[in-house]
N, C-alpha and C positions, 0 to 999 in steps of 0.2 A: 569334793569331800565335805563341803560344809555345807551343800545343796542335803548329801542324807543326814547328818549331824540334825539337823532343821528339820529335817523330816521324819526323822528317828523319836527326835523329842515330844513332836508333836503328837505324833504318833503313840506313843508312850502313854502321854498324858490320857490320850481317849481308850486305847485300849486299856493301863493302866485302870481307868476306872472301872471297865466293864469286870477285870481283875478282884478288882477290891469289893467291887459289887458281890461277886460271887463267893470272895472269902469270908465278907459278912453274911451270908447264907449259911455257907457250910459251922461257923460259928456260932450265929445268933439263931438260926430256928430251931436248934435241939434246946437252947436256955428256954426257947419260947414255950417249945412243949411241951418240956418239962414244968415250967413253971403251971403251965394250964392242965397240968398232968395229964397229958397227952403222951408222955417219956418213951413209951413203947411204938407209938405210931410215926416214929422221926423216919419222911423219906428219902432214906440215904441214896436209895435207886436214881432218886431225882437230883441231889445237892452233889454227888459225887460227881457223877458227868458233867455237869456244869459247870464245877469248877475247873476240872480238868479237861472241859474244850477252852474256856479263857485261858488257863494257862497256854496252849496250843497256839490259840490265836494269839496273845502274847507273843510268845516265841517265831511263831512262822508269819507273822509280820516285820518283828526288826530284821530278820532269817533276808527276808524279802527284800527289805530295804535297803541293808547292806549288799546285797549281792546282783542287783537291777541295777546297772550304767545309765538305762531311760530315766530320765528327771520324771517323765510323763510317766511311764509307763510303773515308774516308784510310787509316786502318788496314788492314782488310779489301784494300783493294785493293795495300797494301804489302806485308802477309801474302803475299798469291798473287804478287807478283811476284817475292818472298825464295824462296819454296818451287818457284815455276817457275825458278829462277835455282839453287839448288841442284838441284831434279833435272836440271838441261841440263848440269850441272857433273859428278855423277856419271854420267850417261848417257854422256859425252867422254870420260872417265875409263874405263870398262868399254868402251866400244872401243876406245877405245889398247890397253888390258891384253889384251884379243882380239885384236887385230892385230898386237902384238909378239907374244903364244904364236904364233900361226899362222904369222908370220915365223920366227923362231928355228925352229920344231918344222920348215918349209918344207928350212931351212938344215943342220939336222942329218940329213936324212933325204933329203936330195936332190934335195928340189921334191917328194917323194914325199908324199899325203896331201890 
């Protein structure tokens, strides 16, 4: 019991961030483009899923934890869900940052491009 307590926590902590990472998304890039009055180009398509595969990963990792007897096989499988949870975090991430250059670059050039 205190083998997943340990590992719940830990756990928590990195998925946790990959969490917060995402809620500061779904948050701060509408203030952002709005402020660059951007306000109409917010891509929701992009911040929505993102957040909501963290949340996911969140959830179907402690899910996992709790419910895997293997000390090994809890680990390991919390590994993989922290590292598919941070690359689906940067993945959302580099297409935002693609889809705003290609907006802006759209904007300054005319639709030209």
């Amino acid at each position: 019991m205190l083998g997943k307590v340990i590992a719940g926590v830990i756990f928590a902590f990195f998925a946790g961030w990959d969490l917060w990472e995402a809620l500061g998304n779904v948050v701060g890039l509408p203030a952002y483009y709005r402020a660059i009055e951007f306000g109409e180009f917010i891509p929701w398509w992009i911040l929505v899923p993102g957040f909501v595969l963290a949340v996911a990963a969140f959830a179907g990792g402690l899910w996992w934890i709790i419910r895997t007897p293997q000390p090994g096989a809890r680990i390991l499988g919390a590994l993989i869900i922290v590292a598919a949870s941070a690359s689906l975090q940067l993945s959302v991430l580099s297409a935002e940052q693609a889809w705003r250059s290609r907006v802006i670059f759209g904007l300054l050039t005319g639709g030209e491009g």
